[in-house]
RODO-809384 format. One line per 5 residues: number of its first residue (from 0); for each residue y, x, z of N, C-alpha, C. Coordinates in nm, 3 decimals. Atoms other than C-alpha are relative to their C-alpha. Example, Ala and Ser with C-alpha at 12.3 -4.5 7.8 and 13.67 -1.06 7.14 Angstrom:
<nodes>
0> -0.119 0.089 0.000 -0.450 1.230 0.780 0.120 0.090 0.000 | -0.119 -0.082 -0.006 -0.106 1.367 0.714 0.109 -0.077 0.073
</nodes>
This chain:
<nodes>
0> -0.123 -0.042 0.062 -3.242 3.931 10.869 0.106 -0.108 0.016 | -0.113 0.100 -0.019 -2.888 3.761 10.927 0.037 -0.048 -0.153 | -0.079 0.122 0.160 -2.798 3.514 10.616 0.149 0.085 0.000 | -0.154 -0.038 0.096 -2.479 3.592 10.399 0.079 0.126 0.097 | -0.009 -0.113 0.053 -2.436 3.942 10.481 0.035 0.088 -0.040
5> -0.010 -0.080 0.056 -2.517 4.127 10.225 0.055 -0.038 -0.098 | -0.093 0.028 0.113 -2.381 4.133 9.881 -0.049 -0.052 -0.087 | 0.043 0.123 0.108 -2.435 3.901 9.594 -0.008 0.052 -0.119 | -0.061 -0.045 0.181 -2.312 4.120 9.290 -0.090 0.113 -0.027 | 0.058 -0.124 0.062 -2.618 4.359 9.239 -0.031 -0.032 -0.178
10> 0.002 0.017 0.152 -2.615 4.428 8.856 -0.094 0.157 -0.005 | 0.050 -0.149 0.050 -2.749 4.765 8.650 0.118 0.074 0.004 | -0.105 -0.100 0.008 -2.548 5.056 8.676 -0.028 0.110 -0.062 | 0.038 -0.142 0.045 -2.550 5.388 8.485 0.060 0.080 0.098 | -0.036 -0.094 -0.114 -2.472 5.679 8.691 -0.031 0.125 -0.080
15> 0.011 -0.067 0.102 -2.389 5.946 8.489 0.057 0.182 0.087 | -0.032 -0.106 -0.086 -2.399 6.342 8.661 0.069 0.078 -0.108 | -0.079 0.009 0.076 -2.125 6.472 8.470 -0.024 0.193 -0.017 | 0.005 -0.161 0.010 -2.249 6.911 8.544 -0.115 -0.015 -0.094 | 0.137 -0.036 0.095 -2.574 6.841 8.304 -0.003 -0.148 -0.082
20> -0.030 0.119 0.134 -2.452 6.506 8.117 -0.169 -0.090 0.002 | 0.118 0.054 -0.023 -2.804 6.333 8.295 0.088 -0.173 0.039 | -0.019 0.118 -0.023 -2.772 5.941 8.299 -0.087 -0.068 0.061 | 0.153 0.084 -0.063 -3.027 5.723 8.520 0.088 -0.171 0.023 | -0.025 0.143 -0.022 -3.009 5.352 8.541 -0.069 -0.095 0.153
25> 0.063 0.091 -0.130 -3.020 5.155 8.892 0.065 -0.131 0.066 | -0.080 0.087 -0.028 -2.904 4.851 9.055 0.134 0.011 0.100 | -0.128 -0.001 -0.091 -2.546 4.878 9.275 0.108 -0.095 0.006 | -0.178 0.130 -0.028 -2.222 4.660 9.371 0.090 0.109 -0.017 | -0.105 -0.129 0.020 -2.035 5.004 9.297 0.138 -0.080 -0.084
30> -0.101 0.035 0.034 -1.699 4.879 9.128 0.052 0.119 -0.098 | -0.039 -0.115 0.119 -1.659 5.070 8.770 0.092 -0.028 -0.078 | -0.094 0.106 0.112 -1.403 5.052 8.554 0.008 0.076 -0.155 | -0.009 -0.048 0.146 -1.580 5.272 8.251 -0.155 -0.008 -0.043 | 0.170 0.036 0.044 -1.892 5.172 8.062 -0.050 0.065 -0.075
35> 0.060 -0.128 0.096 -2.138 5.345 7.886 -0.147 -0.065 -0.080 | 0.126 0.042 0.104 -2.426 5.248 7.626 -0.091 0.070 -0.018 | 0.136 -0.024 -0.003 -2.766 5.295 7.709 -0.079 -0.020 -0.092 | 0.131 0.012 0.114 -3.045 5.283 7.415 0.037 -0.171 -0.016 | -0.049 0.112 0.086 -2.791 4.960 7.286 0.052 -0.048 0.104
40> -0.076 0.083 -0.126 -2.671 4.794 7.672 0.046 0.112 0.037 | -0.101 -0.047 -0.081 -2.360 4.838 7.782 -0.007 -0.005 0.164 | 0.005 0.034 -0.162 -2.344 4.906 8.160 0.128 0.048 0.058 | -0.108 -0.041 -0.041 -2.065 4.982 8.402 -0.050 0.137 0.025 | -0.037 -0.137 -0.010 -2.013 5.364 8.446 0.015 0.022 0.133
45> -0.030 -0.068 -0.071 -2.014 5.579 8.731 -0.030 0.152 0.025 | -0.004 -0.185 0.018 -1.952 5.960 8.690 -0.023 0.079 0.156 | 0.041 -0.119 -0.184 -2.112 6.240 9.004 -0.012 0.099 -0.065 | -0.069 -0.168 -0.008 -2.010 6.584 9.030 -0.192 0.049 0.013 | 0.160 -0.095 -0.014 -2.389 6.647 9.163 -0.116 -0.117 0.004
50> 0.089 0.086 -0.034 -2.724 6.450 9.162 -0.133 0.042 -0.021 | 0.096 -0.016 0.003 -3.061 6.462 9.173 -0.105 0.144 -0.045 | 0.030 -0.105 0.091 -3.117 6.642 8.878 0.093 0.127 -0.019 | -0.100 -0.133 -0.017 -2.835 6.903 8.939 0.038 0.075 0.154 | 0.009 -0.027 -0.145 -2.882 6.942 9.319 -0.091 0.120 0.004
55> 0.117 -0.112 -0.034 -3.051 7.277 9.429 -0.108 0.006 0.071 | 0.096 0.035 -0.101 -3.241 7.166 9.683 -0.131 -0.064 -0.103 | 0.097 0.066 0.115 -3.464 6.943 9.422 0.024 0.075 -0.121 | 0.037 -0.085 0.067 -3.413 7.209 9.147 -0.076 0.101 -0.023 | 0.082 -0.108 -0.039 -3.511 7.481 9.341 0.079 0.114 -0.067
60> -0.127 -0.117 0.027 -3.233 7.685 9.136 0.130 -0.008 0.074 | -0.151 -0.038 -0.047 -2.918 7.812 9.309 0.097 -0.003 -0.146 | -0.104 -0.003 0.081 -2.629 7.729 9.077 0.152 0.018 0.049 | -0.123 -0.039 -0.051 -2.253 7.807 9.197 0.080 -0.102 -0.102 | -0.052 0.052 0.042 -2.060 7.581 9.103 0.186 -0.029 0.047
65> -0.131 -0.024 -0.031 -1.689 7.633 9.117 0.125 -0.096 -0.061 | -0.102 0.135 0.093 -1.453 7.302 9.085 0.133 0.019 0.055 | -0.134 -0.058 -0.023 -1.080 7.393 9.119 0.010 0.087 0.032 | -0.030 -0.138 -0.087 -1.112 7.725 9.175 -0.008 0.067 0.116 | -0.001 -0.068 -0.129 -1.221 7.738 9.492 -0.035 0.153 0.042
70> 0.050 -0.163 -0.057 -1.400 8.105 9.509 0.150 0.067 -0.041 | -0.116 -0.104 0.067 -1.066 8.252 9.330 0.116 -0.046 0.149 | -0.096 0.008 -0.065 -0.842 8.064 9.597 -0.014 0.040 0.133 | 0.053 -0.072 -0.096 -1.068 8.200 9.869 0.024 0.154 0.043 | 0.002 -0.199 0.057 -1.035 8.566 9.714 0.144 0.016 0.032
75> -0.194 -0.037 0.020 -0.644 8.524 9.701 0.032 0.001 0.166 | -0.016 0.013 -0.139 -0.630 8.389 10.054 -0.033 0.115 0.083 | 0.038 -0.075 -0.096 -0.811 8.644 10.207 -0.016 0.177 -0.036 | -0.035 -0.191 0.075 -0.733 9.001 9.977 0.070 0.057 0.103 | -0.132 -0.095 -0.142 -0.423 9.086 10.290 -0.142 0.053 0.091
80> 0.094 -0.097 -0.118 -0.747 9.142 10.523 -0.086 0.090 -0.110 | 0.063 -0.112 0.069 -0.955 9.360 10.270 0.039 0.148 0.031 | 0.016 -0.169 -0.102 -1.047 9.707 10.434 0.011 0.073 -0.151 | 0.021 -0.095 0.133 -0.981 9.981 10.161 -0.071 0.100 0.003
</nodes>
């Protein structure tokens, strides 16, 4: 391995999946700027749309998950071609 590298600043991180409010604790250099309190330690924060535990693939449930509206802005976009 080549000397100096890699990064120096691994700490604990929470990582918090924000569709099922699941928190897991791991080490990263991620750059947070909102913390959150684990069973009494504070750690730096980092909020995901999807993870592990909310992924379908490793659920094995299909969930739809619709963030700004995309299926509605899909529907709007494309109602002029709809066959009657």
């Amino acid at each position: 391995m080549k000397a100096e590298i890699h990064p120096e600043n691994y700490r604990l991180v929470a990582f918090k999946d924000m569709s099922n409010d699941d928190v897991f604790i791991t080490k990263s250099t991620v750059n947070a700027k909102e913390t959150i309190e684990v069973e009494g330690v504070e750690y730096p924060l980092v909020k995901l749309e999807i993870s592990r535990t909310s992924h379908p693939f490793y659920t094995g449930k299909s969930k739809l998950v619709d963030t700004a509206g995309r299926i509605d802005k899909f529907k709007n976009k494309y109602a002029k071609f709809k066959k009657e």
